[in-house]
N, C-alpha and C positions, 0 to 999 in steps of 0.2 A: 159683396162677398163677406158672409160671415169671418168673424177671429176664429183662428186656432183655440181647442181649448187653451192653450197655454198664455193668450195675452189675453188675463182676468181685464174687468173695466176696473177693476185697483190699482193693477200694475201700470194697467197703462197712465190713468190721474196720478199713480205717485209719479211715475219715470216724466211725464212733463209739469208736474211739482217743481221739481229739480232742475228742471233745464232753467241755465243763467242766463242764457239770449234772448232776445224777441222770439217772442213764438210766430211771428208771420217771417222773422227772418228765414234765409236762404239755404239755411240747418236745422229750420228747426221741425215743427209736427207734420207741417204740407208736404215736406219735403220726405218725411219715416213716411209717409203714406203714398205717397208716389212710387218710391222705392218697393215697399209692401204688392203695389199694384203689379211693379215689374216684377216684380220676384216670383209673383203667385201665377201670373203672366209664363213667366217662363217655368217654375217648376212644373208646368202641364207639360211639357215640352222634355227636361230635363229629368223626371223622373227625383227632383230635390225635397228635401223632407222642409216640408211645408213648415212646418214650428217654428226649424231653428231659423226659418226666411224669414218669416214674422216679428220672429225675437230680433233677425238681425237688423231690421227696418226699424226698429224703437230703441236700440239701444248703440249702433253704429257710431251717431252725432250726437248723443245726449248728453256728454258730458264735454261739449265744445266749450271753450273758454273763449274762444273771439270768431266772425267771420271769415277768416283769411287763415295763413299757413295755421294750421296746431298741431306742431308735434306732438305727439303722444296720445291724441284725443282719442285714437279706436282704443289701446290701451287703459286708458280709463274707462270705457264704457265697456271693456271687457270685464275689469274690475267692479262696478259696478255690477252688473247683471251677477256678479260672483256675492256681492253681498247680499242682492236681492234674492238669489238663489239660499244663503246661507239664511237669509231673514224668513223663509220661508215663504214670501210674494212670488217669487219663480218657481213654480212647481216643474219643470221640464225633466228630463231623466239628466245622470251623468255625464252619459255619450253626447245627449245634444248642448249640453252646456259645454260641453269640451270644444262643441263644432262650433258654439256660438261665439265663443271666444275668440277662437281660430279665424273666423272672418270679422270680427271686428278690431282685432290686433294689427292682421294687414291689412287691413281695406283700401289705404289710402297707397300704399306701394309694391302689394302683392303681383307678382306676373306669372308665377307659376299655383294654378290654386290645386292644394292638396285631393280636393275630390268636386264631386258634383253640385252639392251642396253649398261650399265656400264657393264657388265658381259663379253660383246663381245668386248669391248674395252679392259677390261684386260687381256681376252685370250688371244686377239693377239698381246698383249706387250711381253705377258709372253711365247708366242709359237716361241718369236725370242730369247728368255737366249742364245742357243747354241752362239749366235755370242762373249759372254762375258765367253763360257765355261761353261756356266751351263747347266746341263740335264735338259730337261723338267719334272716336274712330275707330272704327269697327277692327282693327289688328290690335285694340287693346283690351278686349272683351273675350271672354276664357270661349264663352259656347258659341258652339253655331247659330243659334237658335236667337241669341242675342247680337248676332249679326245681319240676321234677316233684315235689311231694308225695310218690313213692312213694321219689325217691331222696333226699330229706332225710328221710326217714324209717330208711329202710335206714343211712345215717349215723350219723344217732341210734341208732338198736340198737347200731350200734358201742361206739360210746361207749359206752353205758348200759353192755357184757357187760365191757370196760376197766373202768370204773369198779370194777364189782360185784367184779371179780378183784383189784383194785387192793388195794376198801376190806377185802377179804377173808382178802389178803396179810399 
């Protein structure tokens, strides 16, 4: 699948510039690409504007400061995408940076998602758990669509083929 115009090959080399973790770690690029897959996955489905999915796949995790709890991490990569936008590397409109925000501020404990859009962002955060050991469970996922059995399954092969490369590396 082609990017969005909006994720230039700039932004995306600066935005993993920046990342402080291992880039093969459990947050970091493999993992904005999987997310990417589910999201683009489900906005066929969802009717979700495809950009701000994309933006939210590269910019959710970017600014983790450790593998494990970080509070505040979607917040700073909200802030971030705000600087990139401000630096002129995020060319996106207003509205989607407002969206883009808005799901990377709650990703991590959002239950009610304000629209369709943020909704399909946190599915497909939340359709990659298996890489960290966690089951998916389909009553913590906004859409129907990302409850489908057939797409939390397809998820999980994800993972699993990651993993197997990983543990293989």
């Amino acid at each position: 699948m082609p990017f969005h115009r909006y994720l230039t090959p700039e932004l995306v080399r600066f935005v993993v510039s920046q990342f402080k973790l291992s880039h093969t770690g459990v947050h970091g690029p493999s993992h904005w690409m999987r997310v990417r897959k589910n999201g683009l996955e489900l906005a066929q489905k969802t009717g979700a504007n495809t950009g701000v999915v994309e933006l939210f796949a590269l910019f959710h995790d970017s600014c983790r400061v450790n593998e494990d709890a970080d509070h505040g991490h979607g917040s700073r990569g909200a802030g971030f995408a705000q600087q990139c936008f401000d630096g002129g590397l995020l060319t996106c409109s207003l509205e989607d940076l407002k969206l883009l925000k808005m799901a990377c501020e709650a990703h991590t404990g959002g239950v009610y998602a304000p629209n369709v859009t943020v909704a399909t962002c946190w599915d497909a955060d939340r359709l990659d758990l298996p890489r960290v050991f966690i089951q998916v469970n389909p009553r913590l996922l906004c859409t129907e669509y990302a409850r489908d059995p057939v797409m939390i399954e397809a998820a999980y092969q994800r993972v699993e083929r990651w993993l197997s490369r990983r543990n293989n590396a």
